[in-house]
N, C-alpha and C positions, 0 to 999 in steps of 0.2 A: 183592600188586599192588593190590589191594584196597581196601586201609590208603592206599597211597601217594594210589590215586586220591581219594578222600575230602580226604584232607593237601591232596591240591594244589587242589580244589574251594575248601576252606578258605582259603587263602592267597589265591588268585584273587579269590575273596566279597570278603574283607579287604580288598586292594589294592584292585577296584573301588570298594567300597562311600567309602574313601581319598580314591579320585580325584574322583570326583562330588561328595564331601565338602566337598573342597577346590577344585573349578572352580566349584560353584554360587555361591557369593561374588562369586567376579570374574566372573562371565556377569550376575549382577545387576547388581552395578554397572558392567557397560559399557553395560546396556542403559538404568541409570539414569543414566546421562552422558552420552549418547546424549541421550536426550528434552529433558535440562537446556541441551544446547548447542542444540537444536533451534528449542526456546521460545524461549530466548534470541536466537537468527537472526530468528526468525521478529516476535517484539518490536520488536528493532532495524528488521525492516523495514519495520515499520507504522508504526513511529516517523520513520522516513526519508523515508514516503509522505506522512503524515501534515502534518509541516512542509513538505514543497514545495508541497503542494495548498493549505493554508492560506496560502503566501504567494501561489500564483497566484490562488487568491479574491479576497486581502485586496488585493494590487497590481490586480486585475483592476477590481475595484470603484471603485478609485479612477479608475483612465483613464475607465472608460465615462462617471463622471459628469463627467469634465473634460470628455469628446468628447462629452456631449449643449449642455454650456454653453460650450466655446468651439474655437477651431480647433489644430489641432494647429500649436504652438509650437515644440519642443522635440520633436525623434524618437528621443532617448533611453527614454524612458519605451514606445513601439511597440518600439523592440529588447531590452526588458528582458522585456515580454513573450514577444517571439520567441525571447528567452533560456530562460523558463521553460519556455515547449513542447518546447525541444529539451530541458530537463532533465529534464523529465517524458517523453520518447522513447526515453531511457535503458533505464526497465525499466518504466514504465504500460502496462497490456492497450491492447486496440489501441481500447475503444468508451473510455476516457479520455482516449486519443490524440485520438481525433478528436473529444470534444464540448471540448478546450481550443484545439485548431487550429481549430473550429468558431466559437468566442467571438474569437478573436483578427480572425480574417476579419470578426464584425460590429465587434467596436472599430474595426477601423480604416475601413469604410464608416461608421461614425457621426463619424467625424474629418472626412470630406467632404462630410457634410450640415450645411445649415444650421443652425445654431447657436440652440438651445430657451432660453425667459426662465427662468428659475428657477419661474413660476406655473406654465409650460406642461411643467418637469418633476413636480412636484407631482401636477397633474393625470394626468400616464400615470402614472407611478406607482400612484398611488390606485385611479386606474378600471381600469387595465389589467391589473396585480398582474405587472407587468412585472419578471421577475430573470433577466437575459442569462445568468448564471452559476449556474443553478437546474440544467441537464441537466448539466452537469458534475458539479455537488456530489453530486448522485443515483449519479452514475456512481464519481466515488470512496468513496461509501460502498459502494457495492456490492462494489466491489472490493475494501476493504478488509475486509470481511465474507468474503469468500470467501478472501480468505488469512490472517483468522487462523482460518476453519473448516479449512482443508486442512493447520494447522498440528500442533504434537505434541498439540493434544486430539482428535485422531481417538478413535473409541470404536469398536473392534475385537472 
């Protein structure tokens, strides 16, 4: 009985030792394919962030200084912005939401004031160090800092 119990210890060691043998491979690599898909989500989504914030910068930039030098003409360019906000409402934290909703609100009270010489924009500028679009840029960096920290380089 002895003998037998030994035998079967033997055989059980065997098979275990087997099994753990053979799933440590594929438990690695799901856990490395895992992380790979991860990163790669996570890339993608700074990448996605990345271009719509640089376009509402880059479009943003432009209307203010049309709306400090002349009247609004043309309300395409106020609904392209109103475009972008809502494209960034999609998936922007809520403090990116509101400093582009925040900018869009001064664009277009600068569309209804009088209308600055080109000296008189110079002059703020210079002295004032005036960038409408300064609390936002802050705010999408931030945010994108914070999603690629919370991404697969966590350190556990």
């Amino acid at each position: 009985m002895n003998s037998m119990d030994n035998t079967l210890t033997s055989i059980l060691a065997a098979l275990g030792g087997s099994v753990i043998g053979a799933t440590t491979p594929v438990l690695s690599n799901f856990v490395l394919q895992r992380s790979v898909t991860q990163r790669e989500l996570t890339n993608r989504e700074i990448a996605q962030r990345e271009d719509l914030y640089s376009e509402f910068i880059r479009q943003g930039t432009a209307c203010y200084v049309k709306a400090l030098s002349q009247s609004l003409e043309n309300i395409d360019e106020i609904v392209a912005m109103f475009a972008l906000v809502n494209r960034i409402r999609l998936f922007a934290s809520g403090s990116v939401l509101e400093a582009a909703e925040s900018f869009v609100k001064t664009l277009v009270e600068k569309y209804g004031e009088k209308n600055m010489s080109i000296d008189q924009i110079k002059s703020v500028a210079l002295e004032q160090h005036a960038d409408p679009l300064n609390d936002f840029a802050l705010k999408c960096r931030a945010e994108l800092r914070e999603i690629y920290e919370r991404g697969t380089w966590r350190r556990g």
